[in-house]
KOLPA-80703 format. One record per residue (C-alpha): y, z, x; residue in one letter. Coordinates in steps of 0.2 Angstrom, whole numbers, padded with zeros to 4 digits, always signed. Example, Ala and Ser with C-alpha at 12.3 -4.5 7.8 and 13.67 -1.06 7.14 Angstrom:
<nodes>
-0022+0039+0062A
-0005+0036+0068S
</nodes>
This chain:
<nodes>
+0000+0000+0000X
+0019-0002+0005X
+0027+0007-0005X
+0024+0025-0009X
+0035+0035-0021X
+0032+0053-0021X
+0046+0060-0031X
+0046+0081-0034X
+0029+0082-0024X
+0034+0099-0021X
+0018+0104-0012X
+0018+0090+0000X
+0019+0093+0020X
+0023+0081+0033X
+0005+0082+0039X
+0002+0074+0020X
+0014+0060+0026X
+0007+0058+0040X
-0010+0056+0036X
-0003+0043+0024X
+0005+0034+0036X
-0009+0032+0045X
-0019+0028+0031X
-0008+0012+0026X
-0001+0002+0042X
+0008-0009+0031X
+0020+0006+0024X
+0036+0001+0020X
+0046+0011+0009X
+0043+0028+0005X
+0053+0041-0009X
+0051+0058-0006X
+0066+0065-0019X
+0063+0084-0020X
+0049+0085-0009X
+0055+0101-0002X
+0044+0102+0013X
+0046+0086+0023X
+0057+0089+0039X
+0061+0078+0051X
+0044+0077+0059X
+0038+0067+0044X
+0050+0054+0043X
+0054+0048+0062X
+0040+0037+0064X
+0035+0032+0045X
+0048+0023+0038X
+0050+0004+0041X
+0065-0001+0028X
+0067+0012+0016X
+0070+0029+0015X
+0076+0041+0000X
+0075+0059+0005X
+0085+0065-0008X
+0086+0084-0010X
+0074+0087+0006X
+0084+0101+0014X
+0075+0099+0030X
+0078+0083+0035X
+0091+0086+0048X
+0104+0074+0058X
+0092+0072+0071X
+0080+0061+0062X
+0094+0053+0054X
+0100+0049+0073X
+0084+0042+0079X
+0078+0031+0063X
+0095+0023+0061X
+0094+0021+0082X
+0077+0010+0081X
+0076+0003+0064X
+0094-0004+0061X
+0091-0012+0044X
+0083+0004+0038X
+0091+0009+0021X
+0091+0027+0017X
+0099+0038+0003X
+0100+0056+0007X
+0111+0065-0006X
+0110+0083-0007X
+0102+0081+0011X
+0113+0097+0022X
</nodes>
């Protein structure tokens, strides 16, 4: 699959993440609005073109930083990200 929308999985860890990025080589977009345990360790090496992280208080500047530094088409929506 590509595209994997996971919005108010509240439950879900970045090792779920990862083990579904691993699982699907082709991922390519991926919602995770109110999935309140993601941090930036989930999302650094995952996301290809699209990322919402709405309401994911642990995503921080520093994935931000780095995914915008190697994927510069990436498109991501972060409201209510601190």
């Amino acid at each position: 699959m590509r595209n994997y929308f996971l919005e108010g999985c509240e439950w879900i860890t970045d090792k779920s993440i990862k083990k579904i990025a691993d699982l699907n080589k082709n991922l390519q977009n991926i919602s995770l609005i109110s999935c309140y345990k993601i941090t930036d360790d989930a999302v650094c090496n995952i996301v290809h073109s699209f990322l919402n992280a709405k309401k994911c208080p642990f995503i921080s500047d520093k994935s931000i930083y780095f995914l915008l530094s190697k994927k510069p088409v990436l498109e991501l929506i972060l409201d209510w990200v601190p």
